[in-house]
Structures are given as C-alpha cells and as structure tokens.
C-alpha positions as CSV (number, residue, x, y, z in Angstrom):
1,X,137.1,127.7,113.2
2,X,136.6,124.4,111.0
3,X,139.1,121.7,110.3
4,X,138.8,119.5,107.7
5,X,141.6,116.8,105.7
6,X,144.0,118.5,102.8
7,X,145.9,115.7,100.7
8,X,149.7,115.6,100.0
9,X,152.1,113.4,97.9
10,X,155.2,112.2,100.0
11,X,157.0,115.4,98.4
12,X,154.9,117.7,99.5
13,X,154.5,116.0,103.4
14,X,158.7,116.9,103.1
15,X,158.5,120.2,101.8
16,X,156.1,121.1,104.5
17,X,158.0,119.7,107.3
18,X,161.4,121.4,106.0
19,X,159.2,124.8,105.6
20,X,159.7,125.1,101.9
21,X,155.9,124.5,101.4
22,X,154.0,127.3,102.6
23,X,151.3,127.4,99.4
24,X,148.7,124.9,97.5
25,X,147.2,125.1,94.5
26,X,143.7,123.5,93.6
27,X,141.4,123.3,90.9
28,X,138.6,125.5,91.1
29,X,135.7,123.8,90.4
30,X,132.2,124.4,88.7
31,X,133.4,127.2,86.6
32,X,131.5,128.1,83.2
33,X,133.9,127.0,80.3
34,X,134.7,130.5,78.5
35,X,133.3,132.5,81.7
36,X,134.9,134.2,84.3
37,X,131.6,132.7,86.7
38,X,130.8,130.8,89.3
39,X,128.1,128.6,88.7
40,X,126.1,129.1,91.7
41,X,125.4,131.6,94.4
42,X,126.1,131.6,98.1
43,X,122.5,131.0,98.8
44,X,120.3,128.3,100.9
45,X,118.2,127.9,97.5
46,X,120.8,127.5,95.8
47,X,118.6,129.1,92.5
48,X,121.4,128.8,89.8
49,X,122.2,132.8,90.1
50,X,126.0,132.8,88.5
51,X,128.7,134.4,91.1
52,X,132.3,136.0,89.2
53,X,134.8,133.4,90.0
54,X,137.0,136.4,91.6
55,X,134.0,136.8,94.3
56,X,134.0,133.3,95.3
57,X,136.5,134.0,98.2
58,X,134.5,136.5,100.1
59,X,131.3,134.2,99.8
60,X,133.7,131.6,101.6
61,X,133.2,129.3,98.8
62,X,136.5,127.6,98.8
63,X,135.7,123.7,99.6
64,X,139.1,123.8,101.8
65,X,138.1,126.9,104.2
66,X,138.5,130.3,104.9
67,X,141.2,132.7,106.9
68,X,141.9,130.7,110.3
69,X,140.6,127.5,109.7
70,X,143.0,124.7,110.2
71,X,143.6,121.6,107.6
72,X,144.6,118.2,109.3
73,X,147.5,117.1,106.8
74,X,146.1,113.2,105.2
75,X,149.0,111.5,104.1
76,X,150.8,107.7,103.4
77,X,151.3,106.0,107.1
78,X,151.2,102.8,108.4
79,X,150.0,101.0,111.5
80,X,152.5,99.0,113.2
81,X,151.3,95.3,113.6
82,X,153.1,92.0,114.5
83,X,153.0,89.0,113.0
84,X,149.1,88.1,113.1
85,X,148.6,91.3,111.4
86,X,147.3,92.7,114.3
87,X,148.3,96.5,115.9
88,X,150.7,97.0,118.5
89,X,152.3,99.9,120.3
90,X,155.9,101.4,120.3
91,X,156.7,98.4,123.0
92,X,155.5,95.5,120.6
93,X,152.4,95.2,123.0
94,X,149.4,94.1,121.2
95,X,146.5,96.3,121.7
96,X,143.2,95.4,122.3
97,X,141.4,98.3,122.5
98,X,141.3,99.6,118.8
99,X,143.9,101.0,116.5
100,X,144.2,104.7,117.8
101,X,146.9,103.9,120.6
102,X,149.1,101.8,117.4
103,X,152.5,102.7,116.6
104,X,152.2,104.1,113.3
105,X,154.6,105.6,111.0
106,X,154.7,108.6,107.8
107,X,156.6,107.7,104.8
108,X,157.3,111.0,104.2
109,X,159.9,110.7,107.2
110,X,161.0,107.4,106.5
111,X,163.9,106.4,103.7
112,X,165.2,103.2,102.2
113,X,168.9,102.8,102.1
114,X,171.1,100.9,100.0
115,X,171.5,97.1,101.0
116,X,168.1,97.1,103.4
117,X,166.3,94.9,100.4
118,X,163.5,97.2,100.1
119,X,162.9,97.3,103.9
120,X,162.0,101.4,105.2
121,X,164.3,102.5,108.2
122,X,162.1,105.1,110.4
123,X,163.6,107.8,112.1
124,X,164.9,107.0,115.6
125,X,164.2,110.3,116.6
126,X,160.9,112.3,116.0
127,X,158.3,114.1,117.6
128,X,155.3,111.9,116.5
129,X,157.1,108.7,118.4
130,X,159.6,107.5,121.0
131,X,162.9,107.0,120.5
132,X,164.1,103.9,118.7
133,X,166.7,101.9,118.2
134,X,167.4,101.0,114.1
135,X,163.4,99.8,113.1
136,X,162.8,98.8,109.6
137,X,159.5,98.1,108.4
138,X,158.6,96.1,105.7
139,X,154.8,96.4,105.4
140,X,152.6,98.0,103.0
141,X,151.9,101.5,103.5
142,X,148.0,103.0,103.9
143,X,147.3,105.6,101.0
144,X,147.2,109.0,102.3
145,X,143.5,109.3,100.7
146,X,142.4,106.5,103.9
147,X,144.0,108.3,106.3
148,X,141.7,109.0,109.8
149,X,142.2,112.6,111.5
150,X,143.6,111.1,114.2
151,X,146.2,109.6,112.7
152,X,147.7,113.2,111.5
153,X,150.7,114.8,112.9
154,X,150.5,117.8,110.8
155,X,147.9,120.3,111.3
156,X,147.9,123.6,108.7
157,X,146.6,126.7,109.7
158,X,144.8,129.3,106.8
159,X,146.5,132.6,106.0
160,X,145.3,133.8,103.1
161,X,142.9,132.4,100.4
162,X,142.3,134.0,96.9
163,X,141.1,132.5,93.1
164,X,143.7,133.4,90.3
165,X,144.7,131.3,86.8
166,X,147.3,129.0,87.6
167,X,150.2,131.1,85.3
168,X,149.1,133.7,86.9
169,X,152.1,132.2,89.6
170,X,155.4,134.0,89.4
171,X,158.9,132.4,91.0
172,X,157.9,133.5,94.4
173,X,155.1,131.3,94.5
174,X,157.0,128.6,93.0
175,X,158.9,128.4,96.1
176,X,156.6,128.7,98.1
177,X,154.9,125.8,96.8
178,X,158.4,123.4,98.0
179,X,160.7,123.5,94.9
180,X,163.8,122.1,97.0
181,X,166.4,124.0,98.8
182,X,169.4,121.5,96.6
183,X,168.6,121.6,93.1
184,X,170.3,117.8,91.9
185,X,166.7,116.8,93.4
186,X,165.1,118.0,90.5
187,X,167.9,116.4,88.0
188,X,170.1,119.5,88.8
189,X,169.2,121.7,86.4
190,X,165.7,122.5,86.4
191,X,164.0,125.8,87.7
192,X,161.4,126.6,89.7
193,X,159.0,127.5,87.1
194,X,159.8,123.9,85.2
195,X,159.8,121.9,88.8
196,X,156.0,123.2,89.2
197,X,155.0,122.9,86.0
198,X,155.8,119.3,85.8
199,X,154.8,119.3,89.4
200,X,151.1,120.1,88.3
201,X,150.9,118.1,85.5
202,X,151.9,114.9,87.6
203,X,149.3,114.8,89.8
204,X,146.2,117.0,87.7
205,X,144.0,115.7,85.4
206,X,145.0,115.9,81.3
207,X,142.6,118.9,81.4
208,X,143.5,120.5,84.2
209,X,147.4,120.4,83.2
210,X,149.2,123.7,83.3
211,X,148.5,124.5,79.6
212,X,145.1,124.4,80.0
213,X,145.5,127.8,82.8
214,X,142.9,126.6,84.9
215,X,141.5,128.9,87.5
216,X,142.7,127.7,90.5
217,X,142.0,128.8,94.6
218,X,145.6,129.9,95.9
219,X,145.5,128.8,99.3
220,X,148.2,130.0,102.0
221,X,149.0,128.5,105.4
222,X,151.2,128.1,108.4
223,X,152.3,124.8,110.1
224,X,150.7,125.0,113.8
C-alpha cells in the first residue's frame, strides 16, 4: 500500500467531511490527440510502445494509485502563531522544537460570521483539536498545494479506479462527486449535472473544460 497527497478546494474538503464526496475526477494525461492511446507502455525502457487509454488501469498507471492505496487529503490550514510570528500550541505555549506539535487549523471547518470584520471563528469542537472556547483567527491561510503530510487530518482510502470521457458521468456520479444536500447553495436552482459542470470548468484548464470531453481517470474512495 502507497500513500501519496490528493488536492481539494475548500468545497470539496466539506463535501468529503459531510460524505457527499465519495468520487474525483482528473485529467488523464499524455493521451494522443484523436487516439484512444496511451502514449507509453508500462515498461522499465519505457520504448515509446502506445498502450489503449482503457488499459491504463490494469498497468496501474494512474499517477494517484491503485485499489487500497490511501491518499493524505492536502488542503488550506494554518499554523497558529503569536505575535512574533512564531508557532504555538493549543495552550498559547511557544514551541521550540519545530512546527509539527503547532496548533493549526483547516478552513474548510472554519466560517466567518457577520460583524467578526473578516476574522475566521474555528470550531470549538473537533476531532483534529481540543476544545475551545470562541477562537478567531485573523491570519493568512497556507495554500492547500504547501501543505506537509503531517499536517492532514483526512486520509482517503482507494475503492475503485477506472478511465472514462468525462460526459461519460451520469447524475449518480454527480452526487457522488459533493453536489450539496440543500440546493440554495448552488443559487437554488441548479442541478447536479449544471453544479459539476461549472464545478469542472472552475478549476480545469480552458482545454480541459467539460466541452472539450476529456478522458479522465474516475477515481473512487472511502474516508478512513
């Protein structure tokens, strides 16, 4: 079994964590333009030899892992510091041994309310810290694509992986992919096949968008 770092938006940490996520969707890369082929083979020369894109699966080609392998979930935190700039724990002790015992927070579990002046209240219950009392934070958050494995609370476990054009999705997979249980989240009136559709074309490149139908690896998991 492998593990290696998977990257979400805010949206997708949350879907995840309420168990509306239980799909991704990726790009599949190195594909002849017009061709159904992968551009090389599963060998240790690596000679060029073109593989069918639908066989890339059972060659355990996908970049992300196979069937049991685990992802580490790399998204926006923060370390909590004081003043100085430098860390300290959940008791406002400065630490001098490095940054791995820090408080540190996910912004996917923190909100900011009305009259706070841009500050983030964080949960004052949760299983990734002790229980406080009211915190705000006003800091600068820590791109998820920075993010050190050992900062992750979420680790994803492989159930299925297979290649497939990205319409090839039908409302089932739009689900499972975190379109939200309450629908005024998505302006209440869009479906799921509009939410992932603009979903995809927010975060992939212009020819990668949904139009385009790239072939894509379909990759299933469970939250362990």
């Amino acid at each position: 079994m492998k593990e290696r770092g998977i990257i979400f938006n805010t949206e997708m940490v949350r879907a995840i964590l309420d168990g509306r996520k239980t799909q991704t969707r990726r790009v599949v890369n190195n594909v002849i333009p017009g061709n159904c082929l992968w551009l090389k083979k599963p060998t240790k020369t690596r000679s060029g030899t073109t593989t069918h894109v639908l066989d890339a699966p059972k060659y355990s080609l996908c970049p992300l892992g196979k069937v049991g392998d685990r992802l580490w979930v790399r998204e926006t935190f923060a370390l909590l510091g004081n003043e100085d700039g430098v860390c300290i724990d959940w008791n406002d002790n400065v630490l001098k041994t490095g940054e791995e015992q820090a408080a540190r927070i996910y912004k996917a579990s923190c909100e900011q309310k009305d009259g706070d002046y841009g500050l983030w209240s964080i949960p004052d219950d949760a299983d990734w810290k002790p229980h406080t009392d009211n915190h705000k934070y006003d800091g600068t958050w820590t791109p998820s694509i920075h993010m050190p494995s050992w900062t992750s609370r979420i680790t994803l476990e492989i159930t299925d992986v297979r290649v497939e054009r990205l319409q090839a999705a039908s409302d089932d997979d739009f689900k499972a992919e975190g379109y939200p249980l309450e629908r005024e989240l998505t302006g209440g009136s869009t479906d799921a096949f509009c939410w992932f559709r603009h979903l995809w074309d927010s975060v992939s490149k212009p020819d990668c968008n949904y139009e385009s139908n790239p072939w894509v690896w379909v990759i299933e998991f469970k939250r362990v």
